[in-house]
C-alpha positions in Angstrom: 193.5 5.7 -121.4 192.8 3.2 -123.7 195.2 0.5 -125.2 195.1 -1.1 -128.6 196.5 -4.7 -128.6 197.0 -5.8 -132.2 195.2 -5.0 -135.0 191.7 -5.3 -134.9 189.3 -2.8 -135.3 185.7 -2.8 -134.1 184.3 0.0 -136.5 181.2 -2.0 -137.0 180.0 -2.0 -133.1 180.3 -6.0 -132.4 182.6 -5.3 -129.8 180.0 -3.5 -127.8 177.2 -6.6 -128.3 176.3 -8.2 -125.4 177.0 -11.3 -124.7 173.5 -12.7 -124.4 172.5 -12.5 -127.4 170.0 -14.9 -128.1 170.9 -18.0 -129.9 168.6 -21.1 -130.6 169.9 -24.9 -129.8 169.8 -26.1 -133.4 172.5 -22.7 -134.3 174.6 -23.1 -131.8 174.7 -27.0 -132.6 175.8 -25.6 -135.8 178.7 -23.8 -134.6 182.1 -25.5 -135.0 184.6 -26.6 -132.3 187.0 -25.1 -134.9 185.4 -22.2 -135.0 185.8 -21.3 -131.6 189.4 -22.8 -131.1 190.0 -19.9 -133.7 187.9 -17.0 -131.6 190.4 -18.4 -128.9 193.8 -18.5 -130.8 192.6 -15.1 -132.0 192.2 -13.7 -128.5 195.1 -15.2 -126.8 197.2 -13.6 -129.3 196.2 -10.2 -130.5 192.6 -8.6 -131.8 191.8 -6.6 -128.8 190.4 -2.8 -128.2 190.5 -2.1 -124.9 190.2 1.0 -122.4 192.0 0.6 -119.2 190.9 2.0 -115.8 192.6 1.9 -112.7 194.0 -1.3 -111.3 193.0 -3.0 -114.9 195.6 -5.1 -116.2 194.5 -3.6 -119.8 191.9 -6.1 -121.0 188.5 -4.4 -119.8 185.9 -6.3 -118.4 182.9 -4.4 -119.9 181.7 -7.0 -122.3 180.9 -10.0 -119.2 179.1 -9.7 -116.7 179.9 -10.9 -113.3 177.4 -13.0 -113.4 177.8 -13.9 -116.9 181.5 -15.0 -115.8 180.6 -16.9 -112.6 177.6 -19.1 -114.2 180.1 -20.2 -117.0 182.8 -20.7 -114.1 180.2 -23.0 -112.7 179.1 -24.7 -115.4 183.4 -25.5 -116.5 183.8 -26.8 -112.7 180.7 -29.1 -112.9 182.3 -30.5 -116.7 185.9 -30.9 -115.0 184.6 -32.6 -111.7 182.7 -35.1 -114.3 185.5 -35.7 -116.0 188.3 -35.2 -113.0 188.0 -37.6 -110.3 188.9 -35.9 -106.9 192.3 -37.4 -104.9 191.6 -39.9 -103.0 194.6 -38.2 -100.9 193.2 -37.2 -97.8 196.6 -35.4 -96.7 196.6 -33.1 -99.8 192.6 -32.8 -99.5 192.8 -31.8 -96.1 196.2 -29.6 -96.6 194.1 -27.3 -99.7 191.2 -27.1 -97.0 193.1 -25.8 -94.5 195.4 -23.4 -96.7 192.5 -22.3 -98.9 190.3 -21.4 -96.1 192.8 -19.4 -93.6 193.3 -17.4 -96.9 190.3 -16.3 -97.4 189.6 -15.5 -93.9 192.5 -13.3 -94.1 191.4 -11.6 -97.2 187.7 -10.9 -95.9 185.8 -13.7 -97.7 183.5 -16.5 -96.3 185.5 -19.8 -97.0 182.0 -21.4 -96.7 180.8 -20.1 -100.3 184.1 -21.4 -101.9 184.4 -24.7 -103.1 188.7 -26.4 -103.2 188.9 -29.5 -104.4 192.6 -31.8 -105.0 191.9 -33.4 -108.7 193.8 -36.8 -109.3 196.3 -35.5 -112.3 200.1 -35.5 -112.2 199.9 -32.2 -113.9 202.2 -29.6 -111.4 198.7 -26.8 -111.8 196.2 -25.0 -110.5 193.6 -23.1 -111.4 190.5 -20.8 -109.7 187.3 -20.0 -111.6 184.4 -18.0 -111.3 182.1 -18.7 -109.0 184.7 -19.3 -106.0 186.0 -22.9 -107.5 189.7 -24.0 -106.3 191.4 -26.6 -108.2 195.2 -28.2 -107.6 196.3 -31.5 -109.0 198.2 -33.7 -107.6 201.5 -33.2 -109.8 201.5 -29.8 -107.7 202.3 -31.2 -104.2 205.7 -32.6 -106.0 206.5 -29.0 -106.1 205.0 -26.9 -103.2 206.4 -29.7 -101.1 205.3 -27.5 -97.9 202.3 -25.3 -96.7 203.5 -21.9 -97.2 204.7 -23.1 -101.0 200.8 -24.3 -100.7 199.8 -21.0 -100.0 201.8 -19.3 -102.7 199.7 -21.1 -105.1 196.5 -20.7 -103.7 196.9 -17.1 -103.2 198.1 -16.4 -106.5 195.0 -18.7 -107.8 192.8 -16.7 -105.2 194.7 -13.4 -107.0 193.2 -13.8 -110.6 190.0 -14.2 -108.9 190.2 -11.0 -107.0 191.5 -9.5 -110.5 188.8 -10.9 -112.3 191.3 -12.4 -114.3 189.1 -14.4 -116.0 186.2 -12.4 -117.0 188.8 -9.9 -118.9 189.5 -13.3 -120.8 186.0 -14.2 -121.7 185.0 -10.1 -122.4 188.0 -10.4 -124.8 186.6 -13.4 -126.7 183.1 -11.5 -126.7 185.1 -8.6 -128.4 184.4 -11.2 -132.0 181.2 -11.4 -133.4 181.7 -15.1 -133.1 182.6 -15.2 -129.5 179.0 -13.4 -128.7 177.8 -16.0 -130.3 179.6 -18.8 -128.8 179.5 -17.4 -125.2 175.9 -16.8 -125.4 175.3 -19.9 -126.6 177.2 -21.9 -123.4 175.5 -19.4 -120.8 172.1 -20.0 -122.4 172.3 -24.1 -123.1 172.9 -25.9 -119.6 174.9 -28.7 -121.2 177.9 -26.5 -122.8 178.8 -27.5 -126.3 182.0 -26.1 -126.1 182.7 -27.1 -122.3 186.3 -27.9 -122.5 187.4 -24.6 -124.5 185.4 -22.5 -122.1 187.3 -24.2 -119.6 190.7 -23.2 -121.2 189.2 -19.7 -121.6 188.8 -19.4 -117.7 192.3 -20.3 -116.9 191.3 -24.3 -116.2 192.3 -25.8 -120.0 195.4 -27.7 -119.2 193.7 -30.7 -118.5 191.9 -30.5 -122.0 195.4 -29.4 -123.4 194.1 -26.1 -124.5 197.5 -23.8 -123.3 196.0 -20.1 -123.1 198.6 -18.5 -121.0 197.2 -15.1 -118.9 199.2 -12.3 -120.1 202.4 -11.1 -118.8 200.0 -8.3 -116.7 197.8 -10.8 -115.1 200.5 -12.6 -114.0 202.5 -10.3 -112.4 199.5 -8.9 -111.1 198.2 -12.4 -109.5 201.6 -13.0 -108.1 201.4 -9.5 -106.4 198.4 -9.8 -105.0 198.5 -13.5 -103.9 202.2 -12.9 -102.0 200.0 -10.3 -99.9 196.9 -12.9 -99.9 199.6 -15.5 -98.1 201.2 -13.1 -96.0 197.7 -11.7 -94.8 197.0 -15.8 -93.4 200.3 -15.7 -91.9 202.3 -17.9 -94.4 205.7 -16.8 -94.8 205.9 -15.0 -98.4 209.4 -15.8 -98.9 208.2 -19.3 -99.8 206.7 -17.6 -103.0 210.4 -17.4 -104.3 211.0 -21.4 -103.3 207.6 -22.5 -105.4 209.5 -20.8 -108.5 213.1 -22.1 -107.5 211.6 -25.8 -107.3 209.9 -25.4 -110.3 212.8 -24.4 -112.0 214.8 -27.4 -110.3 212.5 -30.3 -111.6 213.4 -28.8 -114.9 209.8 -29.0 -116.2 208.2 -26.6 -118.0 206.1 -24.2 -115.7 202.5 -24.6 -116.0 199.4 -22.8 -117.1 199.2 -21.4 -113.6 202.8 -20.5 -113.5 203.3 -19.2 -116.9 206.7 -19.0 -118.7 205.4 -15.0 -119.9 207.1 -13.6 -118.1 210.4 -15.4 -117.4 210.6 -16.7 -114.5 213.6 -14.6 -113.4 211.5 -11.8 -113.9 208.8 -13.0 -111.7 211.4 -13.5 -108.8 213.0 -10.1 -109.3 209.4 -9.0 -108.9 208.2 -10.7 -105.9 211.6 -10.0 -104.1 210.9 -6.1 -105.1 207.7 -6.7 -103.1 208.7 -8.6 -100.4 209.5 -5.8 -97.8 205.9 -4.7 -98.0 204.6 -8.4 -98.2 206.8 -9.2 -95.1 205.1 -6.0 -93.1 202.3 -8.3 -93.6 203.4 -11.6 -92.5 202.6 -12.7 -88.5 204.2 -16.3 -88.3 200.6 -18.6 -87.9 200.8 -20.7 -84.0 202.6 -24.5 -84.8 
């Protein structure tokens, strides 16, 4: 079935250009940073065709490669570790480690081809990229104050991964004539032009103040799939529900990572809908 969010129309085939089309240095040093704030205004909002297969959350992924997605992924880590310094906390460093890695042991991955890092910020995010990158600020141990709230966020963060969250993002900005353009320009040019708004695009823009929420879909979906993630390590999914209910308590606005579409009444309802099955899961881990 396919789904038509807003508008747009692609009569004239761009949507189905790849996103490598060639583009020389001096054109794409021509290409405004306005230009593409506007591709992703545009995208976050509404201007998207897309056909929806099983288990897609209705955003496609046809457009971006895997590959395509994890070298940008890559490239948007390397601009935010230049730019991030990493916590000099060796607790939280050593807490993310240890979290991050029993859930992906649980889940089937190799922990060793992931990369987690604890990014000195007092933003309360997160954020996981292509190319198996982990990123939680500091600001986020104020609120998962334990390890199992630790391994709510990681799991959910692990969950757009799985998803591939972010490559329907980035194959919806491809669906614009100048989103070919501008994506092919940063996967062609090793130094991205437009680092910071790819960054955004991927789910990592907080930092850069570039708020583009996942959709209401992605997020139940990554809060679905990450309660089974944390359940599968043996952290006790209930704690899923206390992340939300402290977030709620600090009275701050939830962040990127923890978006306010949907409500966050909703998201409760859903993970307490799900919790029988995720508790089925959940085999306390030894003290």
């Amino acid at each position: 079935m396919c789904v038509c969010h807003g508008t747009g129309s692609h009569s004239d085939g761009t949507a189905k250009t790849k996103v490598t089309t060639e583009i020389t240095g001096d054109r794409a040093a021509e290409m405004s940073r306005r230009g593409f704030m506007a591709v992703l205004v545009g995208f976050s909002g509404t201007a998207l065709v897309a056909c929806v297969g099983p288990g897609q959350t209705g955003l496609g992924l046809g457009l971006v490669s895997a590959q395509e997605a994890e070298q940008l992924g890559v490239q948007s880590w390397e601009q935010i570790r230049s730019e991030v310094p990493a916590s000099k906390n060796t607790t939280y460093q050593r807490a993310l480690q240890q979290v991050s890695t029993n859930i992906l042991t649980a889940i089937g991955q190799n922990p060793a081809n992931w990369e987690a890092v604890v990014f000195q910020s007092k933003e309360a995010n997160a954020f996981a990229l292509p190319g198996n990158k982990i990123g939680v600020y500091e600001g986020m141990f104020a609120i998962a104050t334990d390890v199992n709230e630790l391994a709510a966020v990681v799991g959910h963060e692990v969950g757009h991964n799985q998803a591939e969250h972010a490559r329907e993002r980035l194959s919806s900005a491809a669906a614009t004539q100048t989103g070919v353009q501008l994506l092919g320009a940063a996967l062609q040019i090793g130094n991205i032009g437009y680092a910071n708004e790819i960054a955004g695009l991927l789910g990592a823009g907080v930092q850069y103040g570039l708020i583009l929420p996942y959709s209401r879909n992605q997020e139940l979906e990554a809060d679905s799939i990450g309660l089974i993630n944390m359940a599968k390590a043996g952290y006790d999914p209930r704690a899923a529900i206390k992340l939300w209910q402290n977030m709620q308590a600090a009275g701050e606005r939830a962040p990127e990572f923890l978006s306010t579409h949907p409500a966050p009444e909703s998201r409760i309802a859903a993970l307490e809908a799900q919790m029988p099955e995720a508790l089925s899961y959940y085999k306390p881990r030894p003290a």
